[in-house]
TIKOL-471733 format. One record per residue (C-alpha): residue in three letters; x, y, z. Coordinates in Angstrom, 3 decimals. Layout:
<nodes>
ALA  X  Y  Z .
...
</nodes>
This chain:
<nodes>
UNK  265.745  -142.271  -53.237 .
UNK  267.194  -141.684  -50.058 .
UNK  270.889  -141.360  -51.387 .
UNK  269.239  -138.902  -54.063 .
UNK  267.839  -137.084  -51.049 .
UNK  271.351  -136.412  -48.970 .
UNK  273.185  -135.499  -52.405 .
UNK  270.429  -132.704  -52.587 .
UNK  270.804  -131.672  -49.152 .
UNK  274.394  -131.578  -49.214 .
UNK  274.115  -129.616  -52.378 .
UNK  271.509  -126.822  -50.689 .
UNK  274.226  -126.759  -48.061 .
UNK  277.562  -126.146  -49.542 .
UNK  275.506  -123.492  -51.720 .
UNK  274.184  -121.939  -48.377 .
UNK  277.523  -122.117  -46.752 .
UNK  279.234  -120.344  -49.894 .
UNK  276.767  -117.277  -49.711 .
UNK  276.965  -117.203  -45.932 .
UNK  279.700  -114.402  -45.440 .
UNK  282.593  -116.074  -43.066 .
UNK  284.647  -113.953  -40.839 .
UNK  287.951  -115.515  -40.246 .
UNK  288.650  -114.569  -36.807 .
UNK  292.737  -112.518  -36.185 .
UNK  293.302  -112.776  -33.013 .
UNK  295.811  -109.568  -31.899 .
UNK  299.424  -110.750  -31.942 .
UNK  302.869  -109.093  -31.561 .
UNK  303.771  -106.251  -33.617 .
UNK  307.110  -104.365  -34.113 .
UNK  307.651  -101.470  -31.997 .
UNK  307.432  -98.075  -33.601 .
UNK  303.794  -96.886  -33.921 .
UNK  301.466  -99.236  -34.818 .
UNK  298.469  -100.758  -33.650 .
UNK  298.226  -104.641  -33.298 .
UNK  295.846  -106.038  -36.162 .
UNK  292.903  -106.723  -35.095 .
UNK  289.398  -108.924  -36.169 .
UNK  286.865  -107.410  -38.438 .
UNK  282.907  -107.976  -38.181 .
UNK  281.684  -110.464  -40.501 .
UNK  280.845  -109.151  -44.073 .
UNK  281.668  -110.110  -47.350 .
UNK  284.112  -107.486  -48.231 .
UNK  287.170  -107.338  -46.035 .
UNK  287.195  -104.685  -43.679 .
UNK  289.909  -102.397  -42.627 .
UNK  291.813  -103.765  -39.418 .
UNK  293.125  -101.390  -36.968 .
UNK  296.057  -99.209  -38.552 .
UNK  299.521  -100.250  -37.091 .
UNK  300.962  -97.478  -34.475 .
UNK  302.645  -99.802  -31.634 .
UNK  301.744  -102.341  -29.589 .
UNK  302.981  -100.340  -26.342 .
UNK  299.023  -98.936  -27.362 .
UNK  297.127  -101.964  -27.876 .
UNK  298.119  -102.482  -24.156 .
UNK  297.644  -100.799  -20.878 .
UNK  298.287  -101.074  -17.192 .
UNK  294.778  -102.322  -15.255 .
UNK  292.861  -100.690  -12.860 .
UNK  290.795  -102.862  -10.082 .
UNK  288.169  -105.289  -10.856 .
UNK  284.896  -103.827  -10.460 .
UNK  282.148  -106.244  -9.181 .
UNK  279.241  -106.464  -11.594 .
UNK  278.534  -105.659  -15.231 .
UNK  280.110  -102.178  -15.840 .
UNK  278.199  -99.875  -19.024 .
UNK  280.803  -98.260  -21.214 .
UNK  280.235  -95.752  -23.657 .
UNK  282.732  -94.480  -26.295 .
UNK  283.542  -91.494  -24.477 .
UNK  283.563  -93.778  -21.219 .
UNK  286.533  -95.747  -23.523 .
UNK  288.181  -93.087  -24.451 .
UNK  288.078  -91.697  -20.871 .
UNK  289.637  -94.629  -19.677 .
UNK  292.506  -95.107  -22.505 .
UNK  293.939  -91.796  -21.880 .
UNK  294.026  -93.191  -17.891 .
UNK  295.213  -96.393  -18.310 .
UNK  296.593  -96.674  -22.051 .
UNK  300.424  -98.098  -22.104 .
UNK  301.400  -96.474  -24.735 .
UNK  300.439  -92.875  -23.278 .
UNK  301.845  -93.237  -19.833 .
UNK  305.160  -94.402  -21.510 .
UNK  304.476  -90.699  -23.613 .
UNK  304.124  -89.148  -20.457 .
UNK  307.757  -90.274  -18.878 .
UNK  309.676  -89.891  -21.852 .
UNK  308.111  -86.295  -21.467 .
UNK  309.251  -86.276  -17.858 .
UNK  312.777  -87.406  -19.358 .
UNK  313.342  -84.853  -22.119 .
UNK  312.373  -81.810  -19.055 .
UNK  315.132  -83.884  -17.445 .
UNK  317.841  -83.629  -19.846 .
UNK  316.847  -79.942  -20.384 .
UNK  317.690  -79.287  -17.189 .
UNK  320.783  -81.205  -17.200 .
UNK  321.805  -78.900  -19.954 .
UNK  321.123  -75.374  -18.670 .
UNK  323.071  -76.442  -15.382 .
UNK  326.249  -75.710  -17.417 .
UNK  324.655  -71.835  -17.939 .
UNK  323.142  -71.136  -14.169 .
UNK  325.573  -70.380  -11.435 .
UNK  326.575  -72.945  -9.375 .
UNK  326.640  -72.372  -5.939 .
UNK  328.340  -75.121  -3.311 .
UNK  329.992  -74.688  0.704 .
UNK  332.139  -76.350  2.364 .
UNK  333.884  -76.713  5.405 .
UNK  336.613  -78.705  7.309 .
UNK  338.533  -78.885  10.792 .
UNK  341.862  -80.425  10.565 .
UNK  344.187  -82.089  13.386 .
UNK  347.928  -82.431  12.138 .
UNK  351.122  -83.582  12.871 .
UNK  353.703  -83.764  10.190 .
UNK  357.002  -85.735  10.078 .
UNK  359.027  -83.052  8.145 .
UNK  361.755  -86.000  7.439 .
UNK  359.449  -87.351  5.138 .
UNK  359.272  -84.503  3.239 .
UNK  362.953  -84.509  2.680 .
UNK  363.606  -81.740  5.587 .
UNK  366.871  -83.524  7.637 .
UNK  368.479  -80.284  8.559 .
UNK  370.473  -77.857  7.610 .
UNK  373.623  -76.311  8.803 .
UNK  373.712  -74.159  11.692 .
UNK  369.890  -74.483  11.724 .
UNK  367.869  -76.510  14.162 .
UNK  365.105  -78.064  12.091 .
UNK  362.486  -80.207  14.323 .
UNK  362.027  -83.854  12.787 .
UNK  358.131  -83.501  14.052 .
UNK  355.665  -79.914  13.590 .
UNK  352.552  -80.209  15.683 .
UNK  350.067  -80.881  16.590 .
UNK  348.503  -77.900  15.665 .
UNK  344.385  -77.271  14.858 .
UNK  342.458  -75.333  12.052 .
UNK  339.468  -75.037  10.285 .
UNK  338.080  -73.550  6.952 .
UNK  334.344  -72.884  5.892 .
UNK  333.622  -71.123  2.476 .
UNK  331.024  -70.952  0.160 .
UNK  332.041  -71.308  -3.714 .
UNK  330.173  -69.843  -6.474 .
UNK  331.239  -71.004  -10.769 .
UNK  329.153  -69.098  -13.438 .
UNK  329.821  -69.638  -16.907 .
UNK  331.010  -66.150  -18.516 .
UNK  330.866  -67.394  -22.866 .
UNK  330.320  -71.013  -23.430 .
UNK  328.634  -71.335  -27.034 .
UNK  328.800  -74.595  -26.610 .
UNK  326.821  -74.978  -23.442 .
UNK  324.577  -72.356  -24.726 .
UNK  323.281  -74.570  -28.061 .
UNK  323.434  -77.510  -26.251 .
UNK  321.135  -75.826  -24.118 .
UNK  319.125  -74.568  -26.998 .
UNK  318.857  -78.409  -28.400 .
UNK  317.308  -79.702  -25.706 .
UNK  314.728  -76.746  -24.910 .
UNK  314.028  -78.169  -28.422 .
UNK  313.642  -81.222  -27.691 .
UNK  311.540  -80.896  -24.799 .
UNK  309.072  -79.509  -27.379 .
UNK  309.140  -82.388  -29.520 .
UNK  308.674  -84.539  -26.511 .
UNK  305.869  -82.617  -25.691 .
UNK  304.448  -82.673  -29.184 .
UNK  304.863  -86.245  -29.119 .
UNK  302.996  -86.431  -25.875 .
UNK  300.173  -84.714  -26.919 .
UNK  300.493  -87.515  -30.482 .
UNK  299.999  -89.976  -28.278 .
UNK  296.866  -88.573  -27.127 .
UNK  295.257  -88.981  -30.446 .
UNK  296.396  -92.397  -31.147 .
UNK  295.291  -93.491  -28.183 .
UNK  291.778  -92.108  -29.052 .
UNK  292.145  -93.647  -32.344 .
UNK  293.166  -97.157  -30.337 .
UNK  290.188  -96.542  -28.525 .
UNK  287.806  -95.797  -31.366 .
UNK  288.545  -98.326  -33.828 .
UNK  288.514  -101.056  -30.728 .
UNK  285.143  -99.751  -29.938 .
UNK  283.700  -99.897  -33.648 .
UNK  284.609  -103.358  -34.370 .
UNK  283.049  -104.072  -30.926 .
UNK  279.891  -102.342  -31.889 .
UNK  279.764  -103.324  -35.517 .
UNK  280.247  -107.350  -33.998 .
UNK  277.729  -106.563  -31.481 .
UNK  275.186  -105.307  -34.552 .
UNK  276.267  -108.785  -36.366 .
UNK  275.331  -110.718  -33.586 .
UNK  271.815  -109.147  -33.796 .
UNK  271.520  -109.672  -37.480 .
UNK  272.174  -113.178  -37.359 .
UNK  269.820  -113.237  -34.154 .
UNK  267.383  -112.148  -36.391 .
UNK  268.470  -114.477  -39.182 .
UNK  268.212  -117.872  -37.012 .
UNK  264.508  -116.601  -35.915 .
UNK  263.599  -116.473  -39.557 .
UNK  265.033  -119.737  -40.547 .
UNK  263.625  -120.941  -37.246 .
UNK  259.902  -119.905  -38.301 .
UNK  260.504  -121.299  -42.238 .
UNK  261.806  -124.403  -40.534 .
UNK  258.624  -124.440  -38.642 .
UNK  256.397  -123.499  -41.437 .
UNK  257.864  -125.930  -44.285 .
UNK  257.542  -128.709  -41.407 .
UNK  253.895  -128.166  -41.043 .
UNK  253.101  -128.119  -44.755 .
UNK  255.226  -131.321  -44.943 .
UNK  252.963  -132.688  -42.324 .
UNK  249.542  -131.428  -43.759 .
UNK  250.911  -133.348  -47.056 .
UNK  251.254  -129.869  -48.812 .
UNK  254.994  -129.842  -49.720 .
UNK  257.693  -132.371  -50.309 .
UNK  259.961  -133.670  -46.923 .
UNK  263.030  -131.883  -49.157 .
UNK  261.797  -128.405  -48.601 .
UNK  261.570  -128.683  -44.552 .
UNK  265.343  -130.361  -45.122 .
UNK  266.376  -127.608  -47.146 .
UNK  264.870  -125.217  -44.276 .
UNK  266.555  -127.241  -41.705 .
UNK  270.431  -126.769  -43.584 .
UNK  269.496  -123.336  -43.525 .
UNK  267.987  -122.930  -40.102 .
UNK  271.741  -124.851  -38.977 .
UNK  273.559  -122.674  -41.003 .
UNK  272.827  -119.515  -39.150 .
UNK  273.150  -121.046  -36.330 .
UNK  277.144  -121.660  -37.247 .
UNK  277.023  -118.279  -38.140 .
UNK  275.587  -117.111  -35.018 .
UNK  278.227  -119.122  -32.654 .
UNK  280.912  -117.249  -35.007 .
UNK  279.152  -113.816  -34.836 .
UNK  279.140  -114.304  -30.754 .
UNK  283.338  -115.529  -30.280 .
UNK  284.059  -112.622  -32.992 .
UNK  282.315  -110.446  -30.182 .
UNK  283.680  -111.667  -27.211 .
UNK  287.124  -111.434  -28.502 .
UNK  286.876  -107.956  -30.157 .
UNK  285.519  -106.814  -26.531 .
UNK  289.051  -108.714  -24.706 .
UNK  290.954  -106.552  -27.303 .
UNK  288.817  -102.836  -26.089 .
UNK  289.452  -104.185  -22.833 .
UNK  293.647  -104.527  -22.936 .
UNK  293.344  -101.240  -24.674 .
UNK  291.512  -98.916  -22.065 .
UNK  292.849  -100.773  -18.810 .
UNK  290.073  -102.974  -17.586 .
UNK  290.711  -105.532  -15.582 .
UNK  291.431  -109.266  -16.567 .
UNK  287.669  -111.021  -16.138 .
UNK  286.067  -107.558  -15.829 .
UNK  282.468  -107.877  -17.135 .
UNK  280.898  -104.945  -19.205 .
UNK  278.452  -103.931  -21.798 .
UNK  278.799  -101.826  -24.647 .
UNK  275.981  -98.727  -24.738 .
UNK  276.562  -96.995  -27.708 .
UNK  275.111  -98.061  -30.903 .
UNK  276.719  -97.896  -34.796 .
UNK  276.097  -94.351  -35.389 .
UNK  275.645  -92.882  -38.780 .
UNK  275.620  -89.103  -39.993 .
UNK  277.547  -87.589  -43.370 .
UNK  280.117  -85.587  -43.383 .
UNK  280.450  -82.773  -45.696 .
UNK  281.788  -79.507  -45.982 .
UNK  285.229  -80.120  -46.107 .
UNK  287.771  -79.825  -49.079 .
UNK  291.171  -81.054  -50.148 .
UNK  292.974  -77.981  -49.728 .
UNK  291.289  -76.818  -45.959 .
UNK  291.588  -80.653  -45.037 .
UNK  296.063  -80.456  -45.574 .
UNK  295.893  -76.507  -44.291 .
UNK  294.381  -77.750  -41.039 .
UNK  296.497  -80.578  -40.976 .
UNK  300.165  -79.415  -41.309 .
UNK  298.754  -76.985  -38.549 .
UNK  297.458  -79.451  -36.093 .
UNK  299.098  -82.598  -36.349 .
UNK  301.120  -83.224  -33.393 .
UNK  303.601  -85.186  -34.932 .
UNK  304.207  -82.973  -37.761 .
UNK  305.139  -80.196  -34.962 .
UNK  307.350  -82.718  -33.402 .
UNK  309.158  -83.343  -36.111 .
UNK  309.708  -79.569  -36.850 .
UNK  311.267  -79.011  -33.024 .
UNK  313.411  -82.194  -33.445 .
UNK  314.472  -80.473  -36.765 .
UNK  315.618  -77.936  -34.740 .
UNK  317.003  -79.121  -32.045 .
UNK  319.211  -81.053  -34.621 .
UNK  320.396  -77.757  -35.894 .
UNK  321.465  -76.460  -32.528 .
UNK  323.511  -80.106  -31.607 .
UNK  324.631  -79.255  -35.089 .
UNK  325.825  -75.144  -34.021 .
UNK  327.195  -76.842  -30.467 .
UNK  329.412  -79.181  -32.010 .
UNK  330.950  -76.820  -33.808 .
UNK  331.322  -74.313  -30.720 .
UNK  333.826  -76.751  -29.012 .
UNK  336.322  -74.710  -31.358 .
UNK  335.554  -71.879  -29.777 .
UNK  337.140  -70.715  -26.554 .
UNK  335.548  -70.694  -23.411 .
UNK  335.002  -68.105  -19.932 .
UNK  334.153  -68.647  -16.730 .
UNK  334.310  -67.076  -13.333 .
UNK  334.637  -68.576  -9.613 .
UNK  334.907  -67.241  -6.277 .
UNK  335.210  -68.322  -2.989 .
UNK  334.355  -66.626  0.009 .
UNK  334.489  -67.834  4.019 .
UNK  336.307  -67.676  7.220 .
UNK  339.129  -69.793  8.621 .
UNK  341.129  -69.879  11.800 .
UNK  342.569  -71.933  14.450 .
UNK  340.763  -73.831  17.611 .
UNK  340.160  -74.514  20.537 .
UNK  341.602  -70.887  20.661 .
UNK  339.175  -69.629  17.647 .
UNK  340.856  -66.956  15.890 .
UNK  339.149  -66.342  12.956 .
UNK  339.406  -64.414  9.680 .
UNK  337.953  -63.813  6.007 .
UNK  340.076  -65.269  3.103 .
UNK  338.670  -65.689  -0.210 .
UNK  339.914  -66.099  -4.149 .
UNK  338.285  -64.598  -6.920 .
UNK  339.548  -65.938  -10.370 .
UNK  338.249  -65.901  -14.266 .
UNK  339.434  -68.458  -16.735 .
UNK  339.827  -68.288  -20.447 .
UNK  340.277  -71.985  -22.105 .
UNK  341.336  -72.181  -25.393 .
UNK  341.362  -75.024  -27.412 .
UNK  344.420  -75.875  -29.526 .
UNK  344.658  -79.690  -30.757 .
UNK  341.960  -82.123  -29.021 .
UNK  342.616  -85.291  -31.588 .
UNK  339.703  -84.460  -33.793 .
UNK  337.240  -85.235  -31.690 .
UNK  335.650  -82.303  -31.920 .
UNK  335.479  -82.915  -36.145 .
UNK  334.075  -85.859  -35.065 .
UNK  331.055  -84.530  -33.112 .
UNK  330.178  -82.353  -36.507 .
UNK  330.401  -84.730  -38.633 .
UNK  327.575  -86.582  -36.476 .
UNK  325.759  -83.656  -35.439 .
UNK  325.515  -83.222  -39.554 .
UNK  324.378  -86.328  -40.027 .
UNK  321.633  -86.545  -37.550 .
UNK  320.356  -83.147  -38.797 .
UNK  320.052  -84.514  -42.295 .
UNK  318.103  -87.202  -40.844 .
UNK  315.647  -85.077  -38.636 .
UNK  315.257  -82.772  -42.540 .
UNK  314.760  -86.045  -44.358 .
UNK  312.267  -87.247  -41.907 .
UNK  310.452  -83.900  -41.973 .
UNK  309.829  -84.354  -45.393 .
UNK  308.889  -88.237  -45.602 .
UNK  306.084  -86.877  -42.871 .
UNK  304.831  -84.081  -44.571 .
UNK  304.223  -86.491  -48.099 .
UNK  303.220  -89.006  -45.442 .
UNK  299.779  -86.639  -43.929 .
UNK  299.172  -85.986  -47.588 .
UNK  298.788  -88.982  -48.575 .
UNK  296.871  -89.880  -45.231 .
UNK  294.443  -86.954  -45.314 .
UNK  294.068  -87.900  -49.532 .
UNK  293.044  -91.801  -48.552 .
UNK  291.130  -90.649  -45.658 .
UNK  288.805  -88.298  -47.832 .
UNK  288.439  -90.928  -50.546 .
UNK  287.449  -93.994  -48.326 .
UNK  285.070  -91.348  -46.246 .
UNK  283.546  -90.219  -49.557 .
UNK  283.159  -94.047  -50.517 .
UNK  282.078  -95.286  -47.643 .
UNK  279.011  -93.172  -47.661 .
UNK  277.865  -94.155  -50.950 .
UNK  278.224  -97.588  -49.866 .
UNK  275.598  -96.783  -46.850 .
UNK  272.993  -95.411  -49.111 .
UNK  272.748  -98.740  -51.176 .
UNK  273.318  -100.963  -48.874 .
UNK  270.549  -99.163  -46.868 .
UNK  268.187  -99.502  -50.034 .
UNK  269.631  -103.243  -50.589 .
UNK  268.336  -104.359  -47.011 .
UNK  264.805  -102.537  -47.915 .
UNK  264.403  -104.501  -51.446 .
UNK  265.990  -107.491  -49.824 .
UNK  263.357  -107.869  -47.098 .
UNK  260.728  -107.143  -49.117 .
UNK  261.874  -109.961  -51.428 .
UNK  261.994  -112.359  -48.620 .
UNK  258.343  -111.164  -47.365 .
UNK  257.101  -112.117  -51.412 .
UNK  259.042  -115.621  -51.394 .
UNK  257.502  -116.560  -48.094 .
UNK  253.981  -115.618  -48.741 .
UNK  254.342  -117.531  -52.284 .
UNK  255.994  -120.608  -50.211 .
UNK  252.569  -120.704  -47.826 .
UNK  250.599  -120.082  -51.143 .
UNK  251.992  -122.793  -52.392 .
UNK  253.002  -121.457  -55.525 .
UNK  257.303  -121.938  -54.692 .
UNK  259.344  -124.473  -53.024 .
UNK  262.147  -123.440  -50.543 .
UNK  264.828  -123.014  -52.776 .
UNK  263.333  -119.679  -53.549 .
UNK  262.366  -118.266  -50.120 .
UNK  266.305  -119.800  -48.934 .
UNK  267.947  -117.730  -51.748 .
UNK  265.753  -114.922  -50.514 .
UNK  267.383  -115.246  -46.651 .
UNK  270.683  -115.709  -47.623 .
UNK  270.361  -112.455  -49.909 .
UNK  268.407  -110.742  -46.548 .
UNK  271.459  -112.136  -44.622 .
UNK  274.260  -110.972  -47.040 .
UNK  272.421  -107.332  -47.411 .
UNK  272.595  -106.892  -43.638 .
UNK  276.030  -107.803  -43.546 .
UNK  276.796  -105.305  -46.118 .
UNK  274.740  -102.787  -44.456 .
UNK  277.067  -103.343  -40.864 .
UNK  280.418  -103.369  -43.142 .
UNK  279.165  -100.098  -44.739 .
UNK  278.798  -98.619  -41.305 .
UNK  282.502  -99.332  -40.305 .
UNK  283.841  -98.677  -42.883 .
UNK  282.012  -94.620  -42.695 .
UNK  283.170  -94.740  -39.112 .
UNK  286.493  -96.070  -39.451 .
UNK  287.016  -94.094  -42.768 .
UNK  285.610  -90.797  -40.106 .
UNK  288.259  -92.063  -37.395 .
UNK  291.188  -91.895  -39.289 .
UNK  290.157  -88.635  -41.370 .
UNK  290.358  -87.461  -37.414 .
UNK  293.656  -88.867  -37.289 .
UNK  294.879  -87.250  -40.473 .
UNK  293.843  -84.325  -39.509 .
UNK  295.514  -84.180  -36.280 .
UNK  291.783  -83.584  -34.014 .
UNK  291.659  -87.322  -33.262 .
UNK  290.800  -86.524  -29.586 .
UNK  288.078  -83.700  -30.395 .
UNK  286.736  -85.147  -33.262 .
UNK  286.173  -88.518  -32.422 .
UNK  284.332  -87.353  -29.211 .
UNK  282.659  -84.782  -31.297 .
UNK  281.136  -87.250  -33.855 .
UNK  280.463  -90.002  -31.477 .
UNK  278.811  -87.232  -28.887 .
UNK  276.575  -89.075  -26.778 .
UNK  272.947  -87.881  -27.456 .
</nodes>
């Protein structure tokens, strides 16, 4: 009898551990450089969940502020706040910025006058023997001149006259500059979406762990109750062992739910720049709203308008062109113009007067090796890169905004049922346990009931991500990632 008894209850178990959902936990590892986000871990639901899209792990990092004693509260837009602070990949953003302005300015040196002084005092004596001065005949020639004294101060001014070369170089990295700052402004939004995705997971494990709160006081009080009847003589020992496998069972899932959390809320923390061992709370709650009003053709139009990257891509399209126009410029020839202007004299005895020189050069290329085919042929090249790129990325947001749209649209059907599948599941579960204290049923129905109560919940929290992740990255798409997130999540 008592072997009979543990081949049930290892039955009731394996079946309660197969309709249990189970969350394997991915913790964030290294990812290739390049713009993507580090994967991360999903609440626990049946259906797999989205992880974080992949955008570089310079962004799933930051650099920390101070510890903070206590338990800080942070809110979404507190998050955000914080990631466009402390977020590695944006500061990185910000001094390749600083860089391109650099390079601009390197570049339109060549076109600005240039404007330098100088001056000297000399002290000579001069061996003219070793100069090849011995004499002549019938002239006296001293071996030794000096010492004599004299000094020279001038100011010198060079300003480029025609240089088409200097001038599209110029133009190229005015262009660049742009796309530098179109990147910057990029890395704003992924930085938001960083920042929002961390936060969802964090909030949609934080909802799990209250579910399955909920799910271990419920077994707890069937536990309780089967025990009693088992007691009072009114039910077999098997049903309180079947409520025991169950009662352990969320309690497994519970411990999972909690490390799921705590992980999910190291991986918000690397990503908005709290400190290692900084203690905080999450305030906002899984919010839920639809979204409507928005069509194909206005979702691409705003799009190509507004994504940051797109515009990017444009500038380094043409700054490619003008690298393209300077390389072949060094053909052309070139003018400038420099002038000089100061006094000079002798000392101690200062006698002083104004010299000066005034000149314009014309250089003309004639044969330089074909270096300068050279430069076109990889100025061409790049160009047809920056064009081909330009295209990939415009096929690229379609397809983005298209799967954005789609998993939005689906995601909100799946909240509706699942919202209507946690109603009809609870109110099965209420029916199996009064018919279990009736005595009418065993266990075996009101444990089927839980574990349905338990896997509609779970369905209900994956719906919720995915609307909000499927609401994030239709931000993204769109190119309002930092206005729209903070929009939708608006803190009532």
């Amino acid at each position: 009898m008592a072997g009979c008894l543990a081949i049930i209850c290892a039955a009731v178990a394996l079946s309660v551990a197969s309709a249990l959902p189970v969350r394997a936990q991915n913790a964030p590892g290294a990812v290739s450089p390049g713009a993507s986000y580090p994967s991360q871990s999903a609440p626990a639901v049946s259906a797999p969940m989205p992880s974080m899209p992949q955008t570089g792990n310079a962004y799933s990092g930051s650099v920390p502020e101070p510890l903070v004693p206590g338990v800080l509260k942070i809110s979404l837009q507190d998050a955000i706040q914080r990631g466009l602070q402390h977020n590695l990949g944006l500061l990185l953003a910000g001094q390749n910025l600083q860089a391109a302005r650099g390079r601009r300015w390197q570049e339109l040196s060549h076109l600005l006058p240039n404007l330098t002084t100088s001056s000297y005092m000399d002290d000579s004596k001069v061996d003219l023997a070793e100069f090849g001065f011995s004499g002549f005949p019938g002239l006296q020639i001293p071996a030794v001149v000096g010492p004599f004294q004299y000094f020279d101060t001038r100011a010198y001014l060079t300003q480029s006259v025609f240089d088409w070369q200097a001038w599209n170089g110029t133009r190229a990295a005015s262009e660049n500059a742009k796309a530098a700052q179109y990147t910057y402004k990029d890395a704003r939004d992924l930085v938001v979406l960083a920042v929002g995705f961390a936060y969802v997971q964090a909030i949609a494990d934080q909802a799990t762990v209250n579910s399955t709160t909920a799910q271990v006081n419920t077994a707890q009080a069937l536990y309780q109750q089967a025990s009693d009847q088992v007691q009072a003589g009114t039910a077999p020992s098997i049903d309180a062992l079947r409520a025991k496998v169950e009662l352990q069972t969320q309690q497994q899932a519970l411990i999972q739910a909690k490390n799921d959390l705590a992980i999910q809320k190291l991986t918000l923390a690397r990503t908005i720049g709290l400190a290692p061992g900084q203690r905080f709370d999450l305030t906002d709650k899984t919010p839920y709203q639809p979204l409507t009003g928005l069509s194909l053709d206005q979702a691409l139009k705003q799009a190509y308008a507004s994504r940051s990257d797109y515009q990017a891509a444009i500038a380094s399209v043409r700054a490619a062109e003008d690298s393209r126009r300077a390389a072949e410029a060094e053909y052309l020839p070139s003018l400038s113009f420099s002038a000089d202007y100061g006094l000079a004299g002798t000392y101690p005895n200062v006698q002083t007067h104004g010299v000066f020189d005034v000149r314009g050069t014309l250089t003309v290329p004639i044969f330089q090796g074909n270096r300068v085919h050279g430069d076109v042929l990889q100025a061409n090249a790049q160009l047809q890169q920056a064009r081909e790129q330009l295209d990939d990325l415009r096929a690229q947001i379609d397809s983005q905004v298209r799967t954005a749209l789609l998993n939005l649209e689906s995601a909100e059907q799946r909240v509706s049922v699942a919202q209507s599948n946690v109603d009809l599941a609870e109110q099965t579960l209420s029916q199996s346990r009064d018919r279990f204290a009736a005595g009418v049923t065993d266990t075996v129905e009101v444990v089927q009931a839980q574990q349905q109560v338990a896997s509609a919940h779970q369905q209900y929290i994956s719906s919720l991500y995915l609307d909000n992740y499927a609401k994030i990255s239709l931000a993204r798409a769109l190119g309002v990632a930092e206005t729209g997130v903070k929009q939708y999540f608006e803190e009532k």
